[in-house]
N, C-alpha and C positions, 0 to 999 in steps of 0.2 A: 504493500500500500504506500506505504511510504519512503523517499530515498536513506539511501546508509549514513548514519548519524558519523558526523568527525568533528574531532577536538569541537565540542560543542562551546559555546559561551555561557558564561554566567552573569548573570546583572539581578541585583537583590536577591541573593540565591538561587535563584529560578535558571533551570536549565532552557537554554533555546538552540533548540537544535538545527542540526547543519541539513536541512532539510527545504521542501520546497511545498506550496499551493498551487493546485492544476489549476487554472480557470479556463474559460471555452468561449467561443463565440455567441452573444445572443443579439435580439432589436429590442430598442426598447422604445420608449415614449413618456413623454411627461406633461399630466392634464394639470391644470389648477379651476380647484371647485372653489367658489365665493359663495358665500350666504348672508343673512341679515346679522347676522353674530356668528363668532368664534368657535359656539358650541352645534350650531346646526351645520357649521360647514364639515367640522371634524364626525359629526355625524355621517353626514354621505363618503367623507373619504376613508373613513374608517369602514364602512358597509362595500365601498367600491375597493376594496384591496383585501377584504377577507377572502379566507382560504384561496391562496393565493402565496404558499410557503414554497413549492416546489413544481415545478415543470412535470415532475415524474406522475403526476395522477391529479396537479389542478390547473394545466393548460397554461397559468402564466405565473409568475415570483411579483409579487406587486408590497410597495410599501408605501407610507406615508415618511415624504422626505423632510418637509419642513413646513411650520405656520409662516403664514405671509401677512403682514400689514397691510391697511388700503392701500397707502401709497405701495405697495409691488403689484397691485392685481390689476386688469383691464377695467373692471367698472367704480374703482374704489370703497370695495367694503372687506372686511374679513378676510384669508381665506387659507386652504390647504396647497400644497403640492405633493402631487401623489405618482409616483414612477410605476412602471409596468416593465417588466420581460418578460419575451417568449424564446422562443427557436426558430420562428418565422415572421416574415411580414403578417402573412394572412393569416397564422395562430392569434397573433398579439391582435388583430385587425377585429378577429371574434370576438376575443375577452373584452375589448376596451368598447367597441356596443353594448355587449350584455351588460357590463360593469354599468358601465354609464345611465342606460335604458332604465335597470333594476333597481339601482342604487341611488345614481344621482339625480334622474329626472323625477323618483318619488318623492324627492327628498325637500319639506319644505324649504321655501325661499330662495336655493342655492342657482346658479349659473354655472355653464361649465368651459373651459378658453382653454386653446392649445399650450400648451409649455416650452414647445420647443417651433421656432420659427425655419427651419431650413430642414429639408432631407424631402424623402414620401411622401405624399399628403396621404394621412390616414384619417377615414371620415371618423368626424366626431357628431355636428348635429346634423350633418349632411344624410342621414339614414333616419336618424331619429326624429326627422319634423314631420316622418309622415304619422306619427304618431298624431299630428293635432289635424289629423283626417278632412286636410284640404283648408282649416284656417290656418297652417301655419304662415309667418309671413319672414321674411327676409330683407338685411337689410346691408346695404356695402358701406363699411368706414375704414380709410385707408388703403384701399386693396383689399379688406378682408370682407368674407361673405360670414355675416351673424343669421341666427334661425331663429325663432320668438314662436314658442310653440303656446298653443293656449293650456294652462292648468289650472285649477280650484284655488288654488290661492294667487292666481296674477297671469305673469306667462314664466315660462323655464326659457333661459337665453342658455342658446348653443353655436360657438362657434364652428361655422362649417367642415373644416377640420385642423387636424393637428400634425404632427410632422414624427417618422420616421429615423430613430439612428442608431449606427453600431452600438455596439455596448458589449460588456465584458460579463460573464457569471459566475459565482463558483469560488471566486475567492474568499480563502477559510483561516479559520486559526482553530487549534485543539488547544484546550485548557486543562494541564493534568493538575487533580491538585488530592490533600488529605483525605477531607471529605467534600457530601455535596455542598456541605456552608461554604466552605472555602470556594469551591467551585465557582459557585452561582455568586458570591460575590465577586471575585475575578472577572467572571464572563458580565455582569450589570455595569460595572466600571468601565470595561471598554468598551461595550453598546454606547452608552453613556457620551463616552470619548466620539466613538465612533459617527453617531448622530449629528455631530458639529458641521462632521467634512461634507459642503455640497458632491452635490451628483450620485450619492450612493445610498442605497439602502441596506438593510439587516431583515429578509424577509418571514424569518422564523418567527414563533410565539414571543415576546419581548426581546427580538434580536438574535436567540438562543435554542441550539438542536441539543438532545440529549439523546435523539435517536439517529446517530451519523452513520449512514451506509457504506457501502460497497456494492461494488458493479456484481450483479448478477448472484443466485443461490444455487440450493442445493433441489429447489424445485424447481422444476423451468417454467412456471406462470411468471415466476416471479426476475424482471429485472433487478432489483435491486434489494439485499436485505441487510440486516444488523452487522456492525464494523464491529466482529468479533477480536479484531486487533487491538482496540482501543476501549472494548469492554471488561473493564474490572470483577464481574462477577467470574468471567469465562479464563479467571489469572488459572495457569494450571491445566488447564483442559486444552484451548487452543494451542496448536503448534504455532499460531501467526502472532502472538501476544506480543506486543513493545510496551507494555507494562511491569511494571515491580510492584514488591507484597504491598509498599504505603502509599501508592495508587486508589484511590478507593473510587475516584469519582472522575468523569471528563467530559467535558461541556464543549460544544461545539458552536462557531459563530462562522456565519457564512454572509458575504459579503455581494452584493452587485453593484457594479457603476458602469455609468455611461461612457468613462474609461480605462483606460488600465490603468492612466497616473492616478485616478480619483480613487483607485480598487488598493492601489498599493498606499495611498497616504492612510485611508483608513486604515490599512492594517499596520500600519507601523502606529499611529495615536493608538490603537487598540492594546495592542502589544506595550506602548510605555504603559499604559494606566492600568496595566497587570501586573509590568514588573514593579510599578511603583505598590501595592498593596505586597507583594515578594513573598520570599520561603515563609518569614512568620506571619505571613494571614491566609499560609497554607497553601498556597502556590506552590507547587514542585518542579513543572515544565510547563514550557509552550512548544507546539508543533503543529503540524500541518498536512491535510489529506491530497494525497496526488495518487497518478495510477500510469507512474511511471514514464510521466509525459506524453501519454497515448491519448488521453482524453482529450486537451486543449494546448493551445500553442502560448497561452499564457504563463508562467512560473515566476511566482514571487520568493523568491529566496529568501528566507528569514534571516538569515546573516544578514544580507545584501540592506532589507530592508533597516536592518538594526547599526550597518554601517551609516547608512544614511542620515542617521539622527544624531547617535554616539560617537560616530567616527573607530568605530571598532574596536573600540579599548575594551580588551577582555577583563 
């Protein structure tokens, strides 16, 4: 699973190993929803990015990137910014109607405007005004085509569409630590960390997987099942174990951005604000899921990345 650990570094006692993050090609896109307040817009963008953790079985990796002020939004009020990745134009192309249709057009008050101005046009209200079953109406400012669907509480503004761009997925960090307190406090400080850096999300339950796979089982329905390598119950039983006895627990953070420098600065702030909590708040290592460079052409070298900041003083 993972490359062969050499002269590893230590920083706060914490091991970080000579190891690497696969990451892989994906498209992504970024909406921003507006509403009459803070709390109905986080409503729709929180309901438009659920289940929405993995590609493997919910079609796209979606998160909520950051609140916006009036003054960042197109109409000036409130609002969210919420990224989306798929594996395709026209996967991503599905989720971001349904998302939008289900989640934000229900969604009291809110408006929904492209995020990213250059690439594909990816329709946004451009599908969605036939919902207002021939009163929709439209309307051009700037060059851009707006949609003004009619709803029960006013109308829902949709901009016609949104745009199309590469983007990176996949990028991880393993957090080995005592137990799960330690763990899961490691892994919430670099989410935390990690949240700061535009262009990227964490699209797991609070940022955090505790179920990190591996390509393929011992059933063949199944693509992917349990990272018996990095499971501490399985110390002893697996022959693929990179665990030891005071392992007890390892938390997984998985990372996507729109690009690799955005994929690689989170995980370097990720990675200080673990080693900063170190071996006494149970910290033992950090490392990283790869498969041997076959999956993705991406590789974040954990050294590399920890020169970058430290300048490699072991």
């Amino acid at each position: 699973m993972s490359e062969a650990m050499q002269a590893p570094l230590i920083r706060n006692g914490v091991t970080i190993d000579d190891g690497f993050a696969e990451a892989f090609p994906m498209k992504a896109t970024r909406i921003v929803i507006t509403a009459i307040n803070p709390t109905w817009a986080m409503h729709a963008a929180t309901a438009a990015s659920g289940f929405a953790t993995s590609v493997i079985a919910c079609g796209c990796e979606a998160g909520i990137e950051r609140l916006l002020g009036p003054h960042e939004t197109p109409d000036g009020r409130p609002g969210v910014s919420v990224l989306l990745f798929a594996m395709s134009g026209k996967e991503l192309g599905k989720q971001l109607e349904r998302r939008v249709g289900q989640c934000v057009l229900t969604c009291p008050t809110t408006a929904v405007f492209a995020g990213i101005s250059e690439g594909e046009a990816l329709p946004l209200g451009k599908n969605l005004r036939f919902f207002g079953d021939g009163w929709q109406m439209s309307k051009v400012i700037n060059g851009q085509r707006y949609w003004r669907i009619p709803v029960m509480d006013g109308e829902f503004v949709a901009q016609e569409t949104t745009a199309i761009t590469k983007a990176v997925g996949g990028g991880n960090l393993l957090l080995l630590a005592r137990d799960t307190e330690s763990a899961l406090a490691a892994a919430e400080a670099a989410v935390a960390a990690m949240k700061l850096v535009p262009d990227v999300i964490m699209p797991f339950p609070g940022g955090v997987v505790r179920s990190g796979s591996k390509v393929g089982s011992k059933y063949p329905a199944l693509n992917a099942s349990t990272n018996d390598a990095f499971c501490p119950s399985l110390y002893g039983l697996t022959k693929r174990s990179e665990l030891t006895p005071e392992t007890r627990c390892v938390m997984e953070i998985v990372i996507d951005g729109l690009t690799e420098a955005s994929v690689a600065r989170a995980m370097r702030v990720g990675m200080d604000a673990c080693i900063t909590i170190g071996a006494a708040g149970g910290l033992l290592r950090i490392s990283a899921g790869n498969y041997g460079g076959k999956l993705g052409p991406y590789h974040f070298h954990l050294h590399k990345l920890m020169d970058d900041t430290q300048g490699g003083q072991a």
